[in-house]
N, C-alpha and C positions, 0 to 999 in steps of 0.2 A: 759310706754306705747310703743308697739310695733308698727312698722310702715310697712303696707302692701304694701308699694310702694317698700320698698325692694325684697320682693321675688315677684314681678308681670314682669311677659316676655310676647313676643308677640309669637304667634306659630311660627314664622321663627327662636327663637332662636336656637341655634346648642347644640347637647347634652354635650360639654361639659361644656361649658357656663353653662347651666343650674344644672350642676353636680356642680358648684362652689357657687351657689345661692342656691340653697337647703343646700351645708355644710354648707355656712357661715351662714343660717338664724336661728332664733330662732324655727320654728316650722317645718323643716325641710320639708318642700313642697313645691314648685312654684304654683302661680297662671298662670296658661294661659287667659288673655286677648285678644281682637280686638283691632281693633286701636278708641272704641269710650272709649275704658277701658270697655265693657262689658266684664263678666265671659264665658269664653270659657271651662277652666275645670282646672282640678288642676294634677299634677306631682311631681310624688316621687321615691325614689330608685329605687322601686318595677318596677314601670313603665319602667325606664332605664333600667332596668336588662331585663325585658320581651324584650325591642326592641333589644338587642345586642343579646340573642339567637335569635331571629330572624333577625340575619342578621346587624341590624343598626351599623352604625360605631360613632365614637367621634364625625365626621362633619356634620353628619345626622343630620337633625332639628325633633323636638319634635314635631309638627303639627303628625303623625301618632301614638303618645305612650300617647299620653295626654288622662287623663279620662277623661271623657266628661257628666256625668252626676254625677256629686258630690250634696251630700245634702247639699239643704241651706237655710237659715232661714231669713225671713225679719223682719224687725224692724218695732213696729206699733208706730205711733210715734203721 
């Protein structure tokens, strides 16, 4: 079983921080959370690579590149 608390950042982390969380993880994504742990959005390559042509550096924090409306599914329980 995989554990989500591994790849979950808060948006102030700095992009390369989170470049080190997406390799090491299994599904290679970070989750952006708040600080209640709600879904902020999700971040990946793709996204790092878009901010660095535009401009973002290594120390840049992810709050600007993070998707923000990612699909997702609730649990009926």
């Amino acid at each position: 079983m995989y554990k989500i608390t591994k790849i979950k950042i808060p948006t102030n982390t700095k992009i390369k921080k989170a470049m080190q969380i997406i390799s090491e993880g299994t599904f290679k994504i970070a989750i952006a959370v708040d600080k209640t742990n709600k879904l902020i959005g999700t971040l990946s390559d793709g996204n790092i690579r878009k901010g660095f042509l535009s401009g973002l550096i290594m120390d840049s924090t992810v709050e600007s590149i993070i998707f923000r409306k990612p699909i997702t599914a609730k649990i009926n329980l």
